[in-house]
C-alpha positions as CSV (number, residue, x, y, z in Angstrom):
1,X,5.8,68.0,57.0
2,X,9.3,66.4,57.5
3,X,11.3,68.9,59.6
4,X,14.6,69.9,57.8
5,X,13.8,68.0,54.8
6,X,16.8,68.7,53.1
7,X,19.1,66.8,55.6
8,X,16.9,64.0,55.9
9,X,16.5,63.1,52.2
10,X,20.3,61.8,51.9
11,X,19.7,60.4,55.4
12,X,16.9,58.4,54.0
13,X,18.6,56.9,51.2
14,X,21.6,56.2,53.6
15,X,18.7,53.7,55.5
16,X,17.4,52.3,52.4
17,X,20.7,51.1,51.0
18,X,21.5,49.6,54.6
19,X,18.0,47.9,54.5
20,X,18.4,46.4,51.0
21,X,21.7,45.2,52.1
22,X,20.9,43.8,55.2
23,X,17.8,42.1,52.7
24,X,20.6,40.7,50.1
25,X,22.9,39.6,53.4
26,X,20.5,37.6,54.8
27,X,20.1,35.2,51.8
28,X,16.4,35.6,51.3
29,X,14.1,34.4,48.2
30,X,11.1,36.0,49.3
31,X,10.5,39.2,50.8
32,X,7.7,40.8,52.4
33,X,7.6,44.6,52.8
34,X,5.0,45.5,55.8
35,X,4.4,49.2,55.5
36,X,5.4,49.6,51.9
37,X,4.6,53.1,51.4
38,X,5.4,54.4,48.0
39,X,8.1,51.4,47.5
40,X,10.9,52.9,48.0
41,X,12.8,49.4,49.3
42,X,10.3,47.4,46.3
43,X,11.9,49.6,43.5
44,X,15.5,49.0,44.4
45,X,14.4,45.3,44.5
46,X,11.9,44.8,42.0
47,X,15.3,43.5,39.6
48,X,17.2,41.9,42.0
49,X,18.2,38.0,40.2
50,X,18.4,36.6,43.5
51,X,15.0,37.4,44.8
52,X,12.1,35.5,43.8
53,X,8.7,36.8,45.1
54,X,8.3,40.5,46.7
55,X,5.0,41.2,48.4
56,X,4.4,44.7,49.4
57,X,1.6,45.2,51.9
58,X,0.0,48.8,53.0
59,X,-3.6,50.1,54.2
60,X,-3.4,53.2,52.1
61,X,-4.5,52.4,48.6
62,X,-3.0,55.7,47.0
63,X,0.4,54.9,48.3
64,X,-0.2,51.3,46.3
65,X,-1.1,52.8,43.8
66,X,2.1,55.2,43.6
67,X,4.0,51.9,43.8
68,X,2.1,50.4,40.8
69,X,3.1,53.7,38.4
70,X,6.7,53.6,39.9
71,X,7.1,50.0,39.1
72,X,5.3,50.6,35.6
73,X,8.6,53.6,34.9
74,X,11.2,51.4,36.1
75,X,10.1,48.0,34.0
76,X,8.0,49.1,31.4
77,X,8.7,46.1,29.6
78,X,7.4,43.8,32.5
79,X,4.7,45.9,34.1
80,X,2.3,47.4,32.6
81,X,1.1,51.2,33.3
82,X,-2.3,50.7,31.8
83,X,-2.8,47.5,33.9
84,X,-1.5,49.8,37.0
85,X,-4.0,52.8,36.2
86,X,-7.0,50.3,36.3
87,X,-6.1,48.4,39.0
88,X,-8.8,47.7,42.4
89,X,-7.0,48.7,46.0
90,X,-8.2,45.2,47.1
91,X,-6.8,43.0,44.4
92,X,-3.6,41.3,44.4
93,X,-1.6,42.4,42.0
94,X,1.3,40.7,39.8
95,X,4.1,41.8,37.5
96,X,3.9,40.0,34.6
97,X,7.2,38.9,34.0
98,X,8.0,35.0,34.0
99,X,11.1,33.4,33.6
100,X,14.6,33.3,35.0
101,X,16.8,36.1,35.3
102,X,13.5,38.5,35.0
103,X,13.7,39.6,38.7
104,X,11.0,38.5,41.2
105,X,7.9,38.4,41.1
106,X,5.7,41.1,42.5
107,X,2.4,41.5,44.3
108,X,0.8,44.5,46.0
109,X,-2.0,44.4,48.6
110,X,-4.2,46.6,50.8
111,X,-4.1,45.2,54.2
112,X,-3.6,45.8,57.7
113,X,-0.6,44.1,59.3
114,X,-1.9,43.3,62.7
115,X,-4.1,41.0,60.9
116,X,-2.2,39.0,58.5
117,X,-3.9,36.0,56.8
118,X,-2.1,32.4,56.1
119,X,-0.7,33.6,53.0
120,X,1.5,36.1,54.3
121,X,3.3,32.8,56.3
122,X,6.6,31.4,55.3
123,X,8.3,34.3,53.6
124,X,12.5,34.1,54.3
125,X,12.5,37.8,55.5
126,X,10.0,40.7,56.7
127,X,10.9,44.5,56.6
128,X,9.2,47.2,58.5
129,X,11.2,50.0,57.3
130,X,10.0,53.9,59.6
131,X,7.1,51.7,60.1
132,X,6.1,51.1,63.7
133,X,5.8,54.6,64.4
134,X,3.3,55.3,62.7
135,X,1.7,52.7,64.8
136,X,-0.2,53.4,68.4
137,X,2.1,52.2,71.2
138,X,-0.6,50.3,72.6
139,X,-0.8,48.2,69.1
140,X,2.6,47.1,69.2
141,X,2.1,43.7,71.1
142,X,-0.4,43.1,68.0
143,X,2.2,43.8,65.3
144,X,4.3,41.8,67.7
145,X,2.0,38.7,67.5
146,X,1.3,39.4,63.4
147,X,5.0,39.2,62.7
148,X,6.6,37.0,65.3
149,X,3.8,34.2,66.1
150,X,2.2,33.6,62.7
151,X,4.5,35.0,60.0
152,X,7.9,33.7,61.5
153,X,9.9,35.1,58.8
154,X,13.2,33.6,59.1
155,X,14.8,37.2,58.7
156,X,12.8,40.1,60.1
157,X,14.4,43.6,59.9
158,X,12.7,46.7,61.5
159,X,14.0,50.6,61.3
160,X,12.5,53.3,63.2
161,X,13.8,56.8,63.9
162,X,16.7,57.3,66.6
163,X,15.2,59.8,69.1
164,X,19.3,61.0,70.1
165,X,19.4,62.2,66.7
166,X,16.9,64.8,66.2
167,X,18.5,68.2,67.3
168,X,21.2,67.4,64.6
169,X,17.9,67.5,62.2
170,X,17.0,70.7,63.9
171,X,13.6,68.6,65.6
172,X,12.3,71.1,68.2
173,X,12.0,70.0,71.6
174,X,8.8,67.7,72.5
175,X,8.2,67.3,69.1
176,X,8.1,64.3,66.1
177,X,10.1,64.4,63.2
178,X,6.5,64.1,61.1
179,X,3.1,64.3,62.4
180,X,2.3,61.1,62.0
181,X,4.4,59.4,64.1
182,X,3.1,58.4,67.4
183,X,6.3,57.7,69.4
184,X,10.1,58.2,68.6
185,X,12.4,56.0,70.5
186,X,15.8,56.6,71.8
187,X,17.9,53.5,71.0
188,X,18.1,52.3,75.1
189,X,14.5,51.8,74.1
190,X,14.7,50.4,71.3
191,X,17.2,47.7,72.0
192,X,14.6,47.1,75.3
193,X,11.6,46.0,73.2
194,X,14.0,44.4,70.5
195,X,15.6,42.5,73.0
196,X,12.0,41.3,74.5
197,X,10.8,40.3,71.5
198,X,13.8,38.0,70.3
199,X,13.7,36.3,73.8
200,X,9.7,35.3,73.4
201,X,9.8,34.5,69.7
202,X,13.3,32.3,70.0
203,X,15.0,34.7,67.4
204,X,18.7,36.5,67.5
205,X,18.7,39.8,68.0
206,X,21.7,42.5,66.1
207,X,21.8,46.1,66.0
208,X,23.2,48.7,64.1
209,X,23.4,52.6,63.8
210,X,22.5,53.9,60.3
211,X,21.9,57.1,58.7
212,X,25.0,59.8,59.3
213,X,26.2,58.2,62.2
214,X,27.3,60.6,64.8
215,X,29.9,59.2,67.4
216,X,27.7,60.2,70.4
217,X,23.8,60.5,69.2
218,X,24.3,57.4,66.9
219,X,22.3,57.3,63.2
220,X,19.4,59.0,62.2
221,X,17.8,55.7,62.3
222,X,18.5,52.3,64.2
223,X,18.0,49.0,62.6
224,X,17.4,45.2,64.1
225,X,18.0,42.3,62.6
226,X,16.1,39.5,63.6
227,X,16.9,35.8,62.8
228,X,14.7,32.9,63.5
229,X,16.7,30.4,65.9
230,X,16.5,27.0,64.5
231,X,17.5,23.8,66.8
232,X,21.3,24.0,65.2
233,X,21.5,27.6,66.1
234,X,22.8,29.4,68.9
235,X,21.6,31.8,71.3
236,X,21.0,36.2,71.3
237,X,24.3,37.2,71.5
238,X,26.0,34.5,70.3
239,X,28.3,33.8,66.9
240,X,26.6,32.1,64.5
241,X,27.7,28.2,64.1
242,X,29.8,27.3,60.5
243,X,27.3,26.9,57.6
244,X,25.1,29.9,59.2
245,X,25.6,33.1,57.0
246,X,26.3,35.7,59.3
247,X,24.7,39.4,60.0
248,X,25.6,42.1,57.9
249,X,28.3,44.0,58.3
250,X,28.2,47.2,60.7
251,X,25.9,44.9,63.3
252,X,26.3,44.5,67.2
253,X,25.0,41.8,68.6
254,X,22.8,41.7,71.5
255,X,23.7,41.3,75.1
C-alpha cells in the first residue's frame, strides 16, 4: 500500500504534468517510457501532434495490458479494444492510426531494461518516471550502462521519490513509501549519482524539485534532466550555446 494515499494522488499528478513538460520542452519526436507501468505519462501523450513514435517498455505483462485497455478508452477510434483484449505479453504492439495530425505512433513491449536490444537505440528522449526504486541498488550500474552506453537518448529524464519529504506524507520512520521500493534517496544523493553519471556518459546534468514543493524538504519527488553533450555543446553546469533549446523551466543546473 501507498502510505497516505490521499495526499500522494494530487502529488503524483503534480510529477506527471512536470514530466510531460519537461518531455514537450525538450523538443523530442520519439519517446521511450522505461518502466511504463499502467501508462500514466503514455496516456497524456498518446495525442500529442508533435510526437511521433511512443514506445512503452515494462516486465509486467498485466500492467501492459492495463495500458492496452486505457489506450483503447481514450482513442477508441484508433486503437482497438478487441485487438487489446487478444493481444500476447511478448508481441510488439501498434496503434493503428496512420497519418498526420493522428498523434504518434505507439508500441508496447515486455522487456527488461538492463537489457535493451538495438532497437530501443536512437530515441530523442528516455523517461524513467518512480522507476529506479523499484530497482536493487546493486543493478543500478546496469540500468546505468542500458540507458547511457547503448541507448544514448539525446534527452533522458529520471524521477524518483525525495527521501526529505516523507514525514510531510506521514511515512513512518525507517520505512518506504510502498513496499516495493528498494531504496529512497534524499536529494544530496540523488544529485551524487546524477552528477556521476552525466560526467561518464558526456551529458548535462539539471535538477528540479517537483511535487508540493516545501521550502526546506523540497518536492515529493526530484527530477533530472539529462542532455546528451554534442561537440557544439557546453559543459554540466553551463548555459546552453544560441540555437540549443534550453531546460525547462523550474531547473538548476548542476555544479
Amino acid at each position: 500500500m501507498h502510505w497516505n494515499r490521499t495526499a500522494t494522488t494530487p502529488l503524483h499528478e503534480e510529477r506527471l504534468e512536470a514530466v510531460v513538460a519537461a518531455v514537450r520542452a525538450s523538443g523530442a519526436r520519439s519517446l521511450l517510457d522505461l518502466g511504463c507501468g499502467e501508462g500514466d505519462v503514455l496516456v497524456r501523450l498518446a495525442r500529442d501532434p508533435d510526437l511521433e513514435h511512443l514506445l512503452g517498455l515494462d516486465l509486467d505483462a498485466r500492467c501492459l495490458q492495463q495500458v492496452r485497455l486505457r489506450l483503447a478508452a481514450e482513442m477508441p477510434a484508433g486503437f482497438s479494444a478487441a485487438a487489446a483484449n487478444r493481444a500476447e505479453p511478448h508481441q510488439m504492439y501498434d496503434d493503428e492510426r496512420a497519418g498526420p495530425g493522428n498523434g504518434p505512433r505507439i508500441e508496447l513491449r515486455q522487456g527488461s531494461l538492463t537489457e535493451p536490444d538495438a532497437s530501443l537505440s536512437g530515441f530523442d528522449c528516455a523517461i524513467l518516471v518512480e522507476t529506479i526504486e523499484h530497482i536493487d541498488p546493486r543493478d543500478l550500474a546496469q540500468v546505468e550502462q542500458a540507458l547511457f552506453a547503448r541507448m544514448r537518448p539525446r534527452t533522458a529524464i529520471i524521477t524518483t521519490p525525495n527521501a526529505e519529504f516523507n514525514p510531510l506524507l506521514e511515512v513512518p520512520p525507517n520505512r518506504f513509501r510502498h513496499p516495493d521500493h528498494r531504496f529512497e534517496w534524499d536529494r544530496a544523493r540523488f544529485k551524487r549519482w546524477a552528477r556521476g553519471i552525466a560526467q561518464r556518459h558526456a551529458y548535462s546534468l539539471r535538477h528540479r524539485d517537483i511535487g508540493g514543493v516545501h521550502p526546506l524538504y523540497g518536492g515529493a519527488s526530484q527530477m533530472a534532466l539529462f542532455r546528451r553533450e554534442e561537440p557544439s555543446e557546453t559543459l554540466i553546469g553551463t548555459a546552453p550555446p544560441p540555437g540549443i533549446e534550453p531546460a525547462a523551466p523550474g531547473f538548476l543546473a548542476e555544479k
